[in-house]
C-alpha positions as CSV (number, residue, x, y, z in Angstrom):
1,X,0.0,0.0,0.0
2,X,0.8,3.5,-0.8
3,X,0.5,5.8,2.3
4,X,2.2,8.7,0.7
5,X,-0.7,11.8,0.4
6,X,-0.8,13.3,-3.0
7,X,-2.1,16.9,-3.3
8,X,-2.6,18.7,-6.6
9,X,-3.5,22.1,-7.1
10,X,-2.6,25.5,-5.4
11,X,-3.9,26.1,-1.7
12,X,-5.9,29.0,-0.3
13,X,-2.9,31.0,0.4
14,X,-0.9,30.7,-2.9
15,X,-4.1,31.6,-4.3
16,X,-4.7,34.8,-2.4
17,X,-1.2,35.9,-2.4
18,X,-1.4,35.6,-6.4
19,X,-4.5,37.9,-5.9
20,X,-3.1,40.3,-4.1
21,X,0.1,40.6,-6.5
22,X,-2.3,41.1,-9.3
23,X,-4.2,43.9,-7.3
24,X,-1.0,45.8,-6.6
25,X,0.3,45.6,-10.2
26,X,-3.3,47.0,-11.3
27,X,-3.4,49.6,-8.9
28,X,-0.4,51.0,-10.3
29,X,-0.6,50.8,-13.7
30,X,-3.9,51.8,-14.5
31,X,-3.2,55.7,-13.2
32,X,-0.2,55.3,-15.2
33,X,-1.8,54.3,-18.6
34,X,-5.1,57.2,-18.3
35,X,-2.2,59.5,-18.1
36,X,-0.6,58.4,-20.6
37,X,-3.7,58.7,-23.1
38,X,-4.2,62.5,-21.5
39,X,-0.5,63.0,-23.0
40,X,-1.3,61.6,-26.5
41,X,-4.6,63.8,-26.4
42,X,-2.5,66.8,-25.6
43,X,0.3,65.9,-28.4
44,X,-2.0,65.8,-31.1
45,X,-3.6,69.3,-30.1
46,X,0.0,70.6,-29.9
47,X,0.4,69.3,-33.8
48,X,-2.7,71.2,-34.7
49,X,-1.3,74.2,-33.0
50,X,1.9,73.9,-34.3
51,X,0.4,73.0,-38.5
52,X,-1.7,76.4,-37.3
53,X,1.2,78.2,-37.2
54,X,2.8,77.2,-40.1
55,X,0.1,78.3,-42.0
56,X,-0.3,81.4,-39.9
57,X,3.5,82.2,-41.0
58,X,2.6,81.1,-44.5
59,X,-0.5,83.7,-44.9
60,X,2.2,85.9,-43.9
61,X,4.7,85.8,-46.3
62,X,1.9,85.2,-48.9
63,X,-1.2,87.9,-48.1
64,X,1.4,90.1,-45.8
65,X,-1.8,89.6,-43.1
66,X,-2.6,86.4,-40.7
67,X,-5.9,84.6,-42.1
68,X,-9.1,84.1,-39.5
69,X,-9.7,81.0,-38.5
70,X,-12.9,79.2,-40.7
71,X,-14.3,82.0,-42.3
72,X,-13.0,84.9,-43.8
73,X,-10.9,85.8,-46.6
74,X,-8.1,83.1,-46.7
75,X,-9.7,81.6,-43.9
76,X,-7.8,78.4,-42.3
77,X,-10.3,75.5,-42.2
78,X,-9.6,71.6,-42.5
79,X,-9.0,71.7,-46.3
80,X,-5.8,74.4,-45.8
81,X,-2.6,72.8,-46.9
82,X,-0.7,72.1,-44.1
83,X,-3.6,72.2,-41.6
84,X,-3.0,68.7,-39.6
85,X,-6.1,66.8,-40.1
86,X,-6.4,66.1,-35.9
87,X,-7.6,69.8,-36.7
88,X,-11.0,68.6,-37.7
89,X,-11.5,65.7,-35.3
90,X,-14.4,65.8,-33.1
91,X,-12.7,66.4,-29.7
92,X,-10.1,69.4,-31.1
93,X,-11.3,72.7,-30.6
94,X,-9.8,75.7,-32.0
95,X,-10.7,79.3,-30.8
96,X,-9.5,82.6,-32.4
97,X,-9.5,84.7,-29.4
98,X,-9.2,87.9,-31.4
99,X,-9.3,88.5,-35.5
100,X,-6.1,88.3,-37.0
101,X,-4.8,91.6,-38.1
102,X,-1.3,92.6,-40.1
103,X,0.6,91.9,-37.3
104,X,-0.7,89.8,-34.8
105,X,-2.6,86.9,-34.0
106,X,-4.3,84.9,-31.4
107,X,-5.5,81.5,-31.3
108,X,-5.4,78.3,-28.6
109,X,-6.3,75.2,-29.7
110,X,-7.3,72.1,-27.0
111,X,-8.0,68.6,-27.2
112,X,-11.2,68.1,-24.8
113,X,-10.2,64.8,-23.7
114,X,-6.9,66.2,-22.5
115,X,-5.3,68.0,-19.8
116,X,-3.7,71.3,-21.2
117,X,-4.6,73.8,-24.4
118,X,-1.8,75.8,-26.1
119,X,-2.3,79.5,-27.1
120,X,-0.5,80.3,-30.4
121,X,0.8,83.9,-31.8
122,X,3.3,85.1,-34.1
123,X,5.7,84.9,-31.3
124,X,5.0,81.2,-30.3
125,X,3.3,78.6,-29.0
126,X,2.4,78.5,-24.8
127,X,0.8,75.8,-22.9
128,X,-2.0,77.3,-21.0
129,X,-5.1,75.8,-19.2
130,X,-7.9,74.1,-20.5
131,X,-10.5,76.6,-22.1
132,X,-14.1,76.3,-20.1
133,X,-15.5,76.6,-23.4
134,X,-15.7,77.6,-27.2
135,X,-14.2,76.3,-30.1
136,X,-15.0,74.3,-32.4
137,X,-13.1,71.9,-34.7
138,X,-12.0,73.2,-38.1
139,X,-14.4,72.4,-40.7
């Protein structure tokens, strides 16, 4: 006869402990990862900014005045050359906070899924906070 016991399987303890691990490890990366999506959200309104000002700096050499954002004479809207096309997503906004002139410009663009907007003018590009409202995506 064979008095030896046999167990198979893990016990309670292994069991919890592998729990526990897993809870830990989740606890810590899920903060970690919305973050990260905030970041990618506020990278692509920075490259809408940034194709804004290019074109901005483009009208200028071209019309010697800054174009309005959507309507307008020259107006910038989603079908501009150079214009990145995140421009015209849903969840970009882009407000002209005063009419472009000759000289001077000002404009912040925002993704509303993100954490920061960024105000552009001839004399470059500053994060700044999140509008409370306004904007629209180009069109």
């Amino acid at each position: 006869m064979n008095n030896s016991k046999r167990t198979e399987g893990f016990t309670l303890i292994e069991l919890l402990i592998v729990i526990a691990i897993i809870g830990i490890l989740a606890a810590v990366l899920i903060p970690n990862l919305l973050g990260a999506q905030k970041r990618a959200y506020d990278t692509g309104a920075q490259s809408c900014a940034k194709s804004i000002q290019t074109v901005q700096a483009q009208a200028q050499i071209d019309n010697q005045t800054y174009s309005p954002i959507q309507t307008g004479t020259n107006a910038i809207v989603k079908a501009t050359e150079g214009v990145a096309t995140v421009c015209s997503d849903t969840n970009t906004r882009v407000l002209q906070n005063a009419a472009p002139t000759g000289t001077t410009y000002d404009i912040t663009v925002w993704d509303v899924r993100g954490s920061k907007g960024y105000k552009i003018t001839p004399s470059g590009l500053t994060p700044v906070a999140l509008p409370a409202s306004g904007g629209a995506p180009l069109s």
